[in-house]
C-alpha positions as CSV (number, residue, x, y, z in Angstrom):
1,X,-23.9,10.5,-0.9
2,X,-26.6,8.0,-2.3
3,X,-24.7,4.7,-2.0
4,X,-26.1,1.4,-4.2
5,X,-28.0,-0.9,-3.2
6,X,-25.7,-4.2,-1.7
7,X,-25.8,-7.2,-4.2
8,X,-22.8,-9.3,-3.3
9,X,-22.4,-12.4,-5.9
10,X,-24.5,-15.5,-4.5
11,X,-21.1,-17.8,-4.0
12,X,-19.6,-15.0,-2.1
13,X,-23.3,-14.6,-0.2
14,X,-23.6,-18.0,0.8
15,X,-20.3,-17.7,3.3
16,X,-21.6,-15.0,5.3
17,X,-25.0,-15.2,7.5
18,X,-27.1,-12.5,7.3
19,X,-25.7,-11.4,10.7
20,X,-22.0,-11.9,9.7
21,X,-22.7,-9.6,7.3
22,X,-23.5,-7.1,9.4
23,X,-21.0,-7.2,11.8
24,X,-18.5,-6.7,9.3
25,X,-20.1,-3.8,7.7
26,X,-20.6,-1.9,10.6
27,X,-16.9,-2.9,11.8
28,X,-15.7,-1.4,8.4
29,X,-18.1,1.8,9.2
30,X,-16.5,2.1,12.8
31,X,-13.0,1.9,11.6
32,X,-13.9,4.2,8.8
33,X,-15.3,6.8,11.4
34,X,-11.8,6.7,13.2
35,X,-9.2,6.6,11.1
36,X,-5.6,6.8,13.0
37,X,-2.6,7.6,11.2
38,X,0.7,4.8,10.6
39,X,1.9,4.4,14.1
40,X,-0.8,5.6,15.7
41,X,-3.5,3.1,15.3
42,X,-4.3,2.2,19.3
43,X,-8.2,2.6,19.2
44,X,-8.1,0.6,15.4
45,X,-5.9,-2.0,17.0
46,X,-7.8,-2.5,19.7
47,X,-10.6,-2.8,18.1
48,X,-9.2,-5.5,15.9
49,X,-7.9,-7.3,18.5
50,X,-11.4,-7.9,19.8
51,X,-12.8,-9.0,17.2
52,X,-10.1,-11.8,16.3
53,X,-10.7,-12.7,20.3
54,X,-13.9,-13.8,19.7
55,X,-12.5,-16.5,17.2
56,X,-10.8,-17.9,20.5
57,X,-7.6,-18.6,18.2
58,X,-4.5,-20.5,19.0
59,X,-2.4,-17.5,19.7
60,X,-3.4,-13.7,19.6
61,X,-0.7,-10.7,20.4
62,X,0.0,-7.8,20.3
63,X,3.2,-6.6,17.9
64,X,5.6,-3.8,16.8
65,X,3.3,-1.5,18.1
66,X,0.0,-1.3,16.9
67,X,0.1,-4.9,14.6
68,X,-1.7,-7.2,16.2
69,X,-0.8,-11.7,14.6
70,X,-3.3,-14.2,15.5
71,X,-2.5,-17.8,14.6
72,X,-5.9,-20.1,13.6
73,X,-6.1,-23.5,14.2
74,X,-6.1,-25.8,10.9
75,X,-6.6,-29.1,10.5
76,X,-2.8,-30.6,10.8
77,X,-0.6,-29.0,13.3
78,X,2.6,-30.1,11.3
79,X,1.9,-28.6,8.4
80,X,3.5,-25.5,6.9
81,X,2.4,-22.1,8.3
82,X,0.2,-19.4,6.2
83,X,-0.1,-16.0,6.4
84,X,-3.0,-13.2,5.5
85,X,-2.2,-9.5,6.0
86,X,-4.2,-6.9,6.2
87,X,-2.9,-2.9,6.5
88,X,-5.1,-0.7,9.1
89,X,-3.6,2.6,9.1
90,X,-5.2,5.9,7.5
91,X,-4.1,8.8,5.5
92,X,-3.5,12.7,6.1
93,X,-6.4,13.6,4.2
94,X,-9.7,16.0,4.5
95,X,-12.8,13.5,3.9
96,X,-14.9,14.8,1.1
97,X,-17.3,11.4,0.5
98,X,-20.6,12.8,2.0
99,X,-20.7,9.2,3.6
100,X,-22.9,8.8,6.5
101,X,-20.4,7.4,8.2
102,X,-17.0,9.8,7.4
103,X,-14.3,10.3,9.2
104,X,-14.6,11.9,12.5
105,X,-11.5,12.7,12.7
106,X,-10.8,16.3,10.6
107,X,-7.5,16.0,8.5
108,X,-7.4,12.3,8.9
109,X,-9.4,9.6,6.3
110,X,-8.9,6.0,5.5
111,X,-8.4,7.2,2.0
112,X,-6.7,4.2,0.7
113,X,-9.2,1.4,1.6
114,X,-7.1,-0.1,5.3
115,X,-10.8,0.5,6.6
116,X,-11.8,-2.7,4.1
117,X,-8.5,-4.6,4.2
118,X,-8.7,-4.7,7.8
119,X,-12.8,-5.9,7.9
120,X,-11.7,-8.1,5.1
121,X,-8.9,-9.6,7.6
122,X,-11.1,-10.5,10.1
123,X,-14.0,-11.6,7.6
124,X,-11.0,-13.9,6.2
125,X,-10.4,-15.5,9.7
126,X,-14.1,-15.8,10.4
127,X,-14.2,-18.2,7.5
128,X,-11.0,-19.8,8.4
129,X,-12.1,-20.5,11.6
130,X,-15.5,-22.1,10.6
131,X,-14.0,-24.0,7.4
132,X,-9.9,-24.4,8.1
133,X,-7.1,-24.6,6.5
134,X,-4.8,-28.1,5.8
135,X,-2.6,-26.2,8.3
136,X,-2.6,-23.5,11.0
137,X,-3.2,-20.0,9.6
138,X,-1.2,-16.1,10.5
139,X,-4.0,-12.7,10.4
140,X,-1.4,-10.1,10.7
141,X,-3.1,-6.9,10.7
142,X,-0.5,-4.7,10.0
143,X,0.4,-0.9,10.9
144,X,2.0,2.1,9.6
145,X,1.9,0.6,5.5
146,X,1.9,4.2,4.3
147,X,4.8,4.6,5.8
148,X,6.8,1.9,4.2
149,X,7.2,0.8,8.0
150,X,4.8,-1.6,9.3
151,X,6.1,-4.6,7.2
152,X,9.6,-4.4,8.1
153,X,8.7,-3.8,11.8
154,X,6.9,-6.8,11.5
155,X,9.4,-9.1,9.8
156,X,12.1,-7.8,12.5
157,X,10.4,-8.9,15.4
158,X,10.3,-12.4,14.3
159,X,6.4,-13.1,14.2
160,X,6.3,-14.3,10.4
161,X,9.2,-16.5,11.1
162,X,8.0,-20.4,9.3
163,X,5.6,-18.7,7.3
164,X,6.0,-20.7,4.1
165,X,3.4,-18.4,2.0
166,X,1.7,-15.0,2.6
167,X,-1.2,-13.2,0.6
168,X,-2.5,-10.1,0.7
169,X,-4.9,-7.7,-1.4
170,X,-6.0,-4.0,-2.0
171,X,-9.0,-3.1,-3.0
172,X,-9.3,-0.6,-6.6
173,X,-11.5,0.5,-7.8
174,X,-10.6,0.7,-11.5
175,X,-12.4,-2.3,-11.3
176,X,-15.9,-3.3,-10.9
177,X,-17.0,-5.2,-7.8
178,X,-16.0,-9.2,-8.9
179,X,-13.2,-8.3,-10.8
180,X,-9.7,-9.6,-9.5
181,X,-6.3,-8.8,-10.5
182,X,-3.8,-12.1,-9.4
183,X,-1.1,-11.8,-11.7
184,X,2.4,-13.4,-11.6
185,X,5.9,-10.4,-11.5
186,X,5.5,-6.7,-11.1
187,X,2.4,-5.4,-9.2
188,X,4.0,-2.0,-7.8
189,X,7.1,-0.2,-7.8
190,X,10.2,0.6,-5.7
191,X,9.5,4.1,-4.2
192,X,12.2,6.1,-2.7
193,X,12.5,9.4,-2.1
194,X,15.0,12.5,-2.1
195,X,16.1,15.5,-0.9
196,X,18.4,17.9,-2.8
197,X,19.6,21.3,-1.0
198,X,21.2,24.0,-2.9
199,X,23.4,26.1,-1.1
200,X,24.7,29.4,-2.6
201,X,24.8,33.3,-1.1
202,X,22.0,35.4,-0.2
203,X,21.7,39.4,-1.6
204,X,19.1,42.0,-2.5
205,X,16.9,41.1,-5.1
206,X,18.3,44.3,-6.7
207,X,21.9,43.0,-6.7
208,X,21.8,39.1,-8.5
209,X,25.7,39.6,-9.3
210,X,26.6,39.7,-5.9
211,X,24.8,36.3,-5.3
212,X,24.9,33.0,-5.9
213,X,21.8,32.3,-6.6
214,X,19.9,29.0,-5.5
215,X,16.1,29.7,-7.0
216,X,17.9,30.0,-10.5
217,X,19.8,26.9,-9.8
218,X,16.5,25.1,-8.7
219,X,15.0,26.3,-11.8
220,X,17.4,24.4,-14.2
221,X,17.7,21.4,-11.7
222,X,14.2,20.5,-11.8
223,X,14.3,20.2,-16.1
224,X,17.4,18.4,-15.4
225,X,16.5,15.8,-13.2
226,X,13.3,15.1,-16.0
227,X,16.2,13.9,-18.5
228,X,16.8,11.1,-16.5
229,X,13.8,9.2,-17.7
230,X,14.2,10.7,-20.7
231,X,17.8,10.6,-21.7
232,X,19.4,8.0,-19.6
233,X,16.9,5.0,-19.2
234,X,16.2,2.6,-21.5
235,X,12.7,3.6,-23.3
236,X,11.5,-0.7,-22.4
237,X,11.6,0.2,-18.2
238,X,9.4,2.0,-16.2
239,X,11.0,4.6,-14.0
240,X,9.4,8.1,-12.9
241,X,11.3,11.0,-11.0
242,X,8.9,13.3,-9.3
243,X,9.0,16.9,-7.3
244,X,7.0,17.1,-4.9
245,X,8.1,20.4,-2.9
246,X,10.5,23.3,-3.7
247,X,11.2,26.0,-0.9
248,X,13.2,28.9,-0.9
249,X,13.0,32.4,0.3
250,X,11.4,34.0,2.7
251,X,10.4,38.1,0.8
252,X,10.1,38.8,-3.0
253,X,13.4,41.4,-3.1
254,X,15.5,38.7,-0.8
255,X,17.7,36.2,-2.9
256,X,18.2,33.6,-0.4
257,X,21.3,31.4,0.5
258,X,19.3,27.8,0.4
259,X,16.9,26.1,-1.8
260,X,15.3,22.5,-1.3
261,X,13.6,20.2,-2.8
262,X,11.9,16.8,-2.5
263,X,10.7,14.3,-4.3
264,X,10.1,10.5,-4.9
265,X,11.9,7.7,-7.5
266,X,9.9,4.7,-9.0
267,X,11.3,1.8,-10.3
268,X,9.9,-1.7,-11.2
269,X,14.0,-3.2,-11.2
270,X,16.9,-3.1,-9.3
271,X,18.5,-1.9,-12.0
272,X,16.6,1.2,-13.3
273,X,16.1,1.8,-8.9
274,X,20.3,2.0,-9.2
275,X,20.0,4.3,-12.4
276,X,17.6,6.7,-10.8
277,X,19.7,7.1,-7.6
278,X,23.0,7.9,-9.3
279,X,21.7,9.9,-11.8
280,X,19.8,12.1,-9.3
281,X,23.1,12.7,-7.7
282,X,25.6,13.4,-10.6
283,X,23.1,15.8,-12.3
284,X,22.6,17.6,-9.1
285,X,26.4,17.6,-7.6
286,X,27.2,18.8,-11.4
287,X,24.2,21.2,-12.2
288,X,25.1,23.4,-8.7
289,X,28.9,23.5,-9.7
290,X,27.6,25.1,-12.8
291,X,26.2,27.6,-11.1
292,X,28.5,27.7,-8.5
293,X,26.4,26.4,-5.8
294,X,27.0,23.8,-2.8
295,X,24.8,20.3,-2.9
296,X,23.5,18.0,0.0
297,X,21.6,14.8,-1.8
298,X,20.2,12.3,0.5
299,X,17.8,9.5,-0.7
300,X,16.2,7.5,1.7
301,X,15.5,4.2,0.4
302,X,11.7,3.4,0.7
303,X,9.5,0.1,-0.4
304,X,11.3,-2.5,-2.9
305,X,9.5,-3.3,-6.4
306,X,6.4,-5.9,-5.7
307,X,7.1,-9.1,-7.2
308,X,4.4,-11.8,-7.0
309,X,6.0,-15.6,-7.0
310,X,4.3,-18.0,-9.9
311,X,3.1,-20.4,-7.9
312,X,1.3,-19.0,-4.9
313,X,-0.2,-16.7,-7.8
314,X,-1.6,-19.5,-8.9
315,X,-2.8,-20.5,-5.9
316,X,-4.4,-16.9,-5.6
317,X,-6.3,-17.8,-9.2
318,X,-7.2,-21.2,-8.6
319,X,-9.3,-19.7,-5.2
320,X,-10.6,-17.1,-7.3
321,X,-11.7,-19.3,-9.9
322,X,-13.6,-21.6,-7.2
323,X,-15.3,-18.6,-5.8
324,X,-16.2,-16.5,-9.1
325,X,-15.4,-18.4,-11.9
326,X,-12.8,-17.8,-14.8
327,X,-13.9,-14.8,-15.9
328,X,-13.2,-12.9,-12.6
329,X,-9.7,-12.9,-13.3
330,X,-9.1,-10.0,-15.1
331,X,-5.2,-8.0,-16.2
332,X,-4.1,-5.3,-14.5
333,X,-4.1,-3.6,-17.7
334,X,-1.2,-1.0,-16.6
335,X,2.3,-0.7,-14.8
336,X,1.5,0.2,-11.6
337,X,4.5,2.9,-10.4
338,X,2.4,3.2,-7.1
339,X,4.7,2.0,-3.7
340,X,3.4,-1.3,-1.3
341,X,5.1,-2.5,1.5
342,X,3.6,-5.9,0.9
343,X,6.8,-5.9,-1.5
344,X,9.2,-6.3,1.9
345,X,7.5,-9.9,2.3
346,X,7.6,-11.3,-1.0
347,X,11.9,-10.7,-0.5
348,X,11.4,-13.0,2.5
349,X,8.7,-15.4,1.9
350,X,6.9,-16.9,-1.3
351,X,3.5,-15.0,-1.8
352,X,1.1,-13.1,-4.1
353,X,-0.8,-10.1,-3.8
354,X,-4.3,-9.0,-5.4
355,X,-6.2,-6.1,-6.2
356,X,-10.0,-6.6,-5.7
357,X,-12.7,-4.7,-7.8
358,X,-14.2,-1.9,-5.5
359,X,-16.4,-0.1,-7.9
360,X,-19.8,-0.7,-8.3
361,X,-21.5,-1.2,-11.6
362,X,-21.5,2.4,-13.1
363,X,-19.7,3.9,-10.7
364,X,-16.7,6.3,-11.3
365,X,-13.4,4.9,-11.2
366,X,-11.8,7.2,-8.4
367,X,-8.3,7.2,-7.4
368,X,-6.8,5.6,-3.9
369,X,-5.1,8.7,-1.7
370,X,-8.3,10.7,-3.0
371,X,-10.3,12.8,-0.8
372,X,-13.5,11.3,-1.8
373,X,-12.1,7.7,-2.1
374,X,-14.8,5.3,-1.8
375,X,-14.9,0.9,-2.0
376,X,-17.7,-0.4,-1.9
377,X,-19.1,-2.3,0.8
378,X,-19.3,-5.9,-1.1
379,X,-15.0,-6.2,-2.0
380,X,-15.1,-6.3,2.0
381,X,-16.5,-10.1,0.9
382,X,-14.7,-10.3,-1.6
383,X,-11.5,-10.0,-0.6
384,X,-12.4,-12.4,2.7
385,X,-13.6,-14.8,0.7
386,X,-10.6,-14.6,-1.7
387,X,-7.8,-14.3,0.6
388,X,-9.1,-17.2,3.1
389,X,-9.8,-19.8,0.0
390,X,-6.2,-18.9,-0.8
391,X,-4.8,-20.0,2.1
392,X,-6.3,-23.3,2.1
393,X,-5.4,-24.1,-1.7
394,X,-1.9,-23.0,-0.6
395,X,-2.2,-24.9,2.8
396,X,-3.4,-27.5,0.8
397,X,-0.6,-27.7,-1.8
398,X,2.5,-26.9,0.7
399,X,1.6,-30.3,2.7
């Protein structure tokens, strides 16, 4: 893979020593070159954990695992408590970048970008630690986001308790490096997922009418469950019901007893989340009584719609505006119907997430969860830069 040259902007440049710079590109190439999946991040947390103790900060622990908190000193020890998270776990996915530096791990590839929000995380408290904040600052580098885990592991074990505002970014790279999304309301959706099994009789292929036949009831299910989007919710909100898998049978002349199927629900309301769920039952339970099948629906409630608060977004554009001027902010542009666990903060504490530009000029715009999912080097800056200036206008203006 040729890889451009390294240009960051000169505002962002001026932060970072020549050194500094190094250090955190080769700690995003290391964590790159080990990817660990959600729950499993011990040599990534470790790692981490290093680097935040060379910042000799006020506290630094272990938590829920594989997180790792680490409170920095600010300049007032009353004042209210900030937070900074970054995600650090990797994805079930066969690297095909070419980078120099890939995964050496085969099956596993940090294929959503955790490799850069974790560098960015330290880069972040790097520059809070040389320039602080009104008051004392959380780096909570987080595990098992993938999952729709880490956040509430974190949350229950009390760490982010008196945090009066949290940020947090993810880098995209459907925009060009020096392009930042901070927008106030919806920045991702609920995502849930189900499981239907259809239960019927098994009999020679030969013989249908002495079955009950699950594949044909899969068949009709899987139309049906498209007419929820369709038919039942209002054409003005986003929803999207998905299958993923279907399996049934084990020979081509067998007509088996049990069919399953999974698949996710994506909702930007609490309202069209509610719609989804009982619609996904009552056309299932119904649809197999037509065909006089049995029905097991479970739904296991995943990561809540992600909601950014108006004022810390401001906070969020008022740091980017300092840094790179008006005309980094960009829109979003879309409705995001992708899943963030970020979201389980925002329903506890008053915050604002980003998407940073991770595309270099030219470059394609390639999809997270991709197997040749690439950010470029500079958003690791970026996104430092961004998230540490954020704090300390929000530090600043929670006095």
């Amino acid at each position: 893979m040729n890889l451009p040259a390294f240009a960051l902007p000169s505002r962002i440049a001026s932060l970072f020593s020549k050194s500094a710079q190094a250090e955190l590109v080769a700690l995003r190439h290391d964590l790159h070159q080990h990817p660990e999946l959600s729950l499993h991040e011990h040599r990534t947390a470790a790692r981490l954990y290093a680097e935040l103790e060379k910042l000799h900060p006020l506290q630094l622990a272990r938590v829920a695992g594989t997180g790792i908190v680490a409170r920095l000193r600010g300049k007032n020890a009353g004042a209210p408590l900030v937070a900074i998270r970054g995600d650090i776990d990797a994805l079930p996915i066969q690297e095909e970048t070419g980078l120099p530096w890939a995964s050496m791990h085969s099956g596993v590839m940090h294929a959503c970008g955790h490799d850069v929000h974790a560098s960015w995380a330290i880069g972040a408290a790097q520059l809070l630690t040389t320039n602080p904040a009104h008051g004392d600052v959380l780096i909570v580098l987080q595990p098992a986001e993938e999952l729709g885990k880490g956040a509430t592991a974190l949350l229950e074990c009390g760490v982010l308790e008196g945090v009066a505002a949290i940020f947090g970014a993810h880098v995209d790279r459907r925009f060009e490096i020096g392009e930042i999304v901070a927008e106030a309301g919806p920045l991702a959706a609920a995502a849930d997922t189900f499981e239907i099994e259809l239960l019927g009789k098994g009999a020679h292929g030969a013989r249908p009418h002495e079955t009950c036949d699950p594949i044909v009831g899969a068949g009709a299910l899987i139309g049906a469950l498209q007419t929820i989007v369709a038919r039942r919710l209002n054409p003005a909100h986003a929803g999207v019901v998905s299958i993923g898998t279907i399996n049934a049978g084990t020979a081509s002349n067998i007509i088996p007893a049990r069919a399953k199927l999974t698949g996710t629900l994506r909702a930007t309301t609490a309202e069209t989340r509610t719609l989804l769920h009982t619609e996904v039952k009552h056309i299932a339970e119904n649809l197999a009584a037509a065909y006089a099948l049995q029905t097991r629906v479970r739904i296991e409630i995943g990561t809540p719609p992600l909601l950014n608060d108006i004022v810390p977004t401001r906070w969020a554009q008022r740091a980017v505006q300092s840094l790179m001027g008006e005309a980094a902010l960009v829109p979003l542009g879309f409705l995001n119907m992708a899943g963030e666990d970020f979201a389980f903060y925002l329903e506890k504490i008053a915050g604002c997430f980003l998407r940073i530009g991770a595309r270099e000029p030219g470059g394609v715009a390639t999809p997270a969860h991709a197997p040749h999912f690439y950010p470029a080097e500079e958003s690791i800056f970026i996104g430092a830069a961004v998230l540490a200036e954020a704090a300390r206008v929000a530090s600043a203006e929670l006095q």
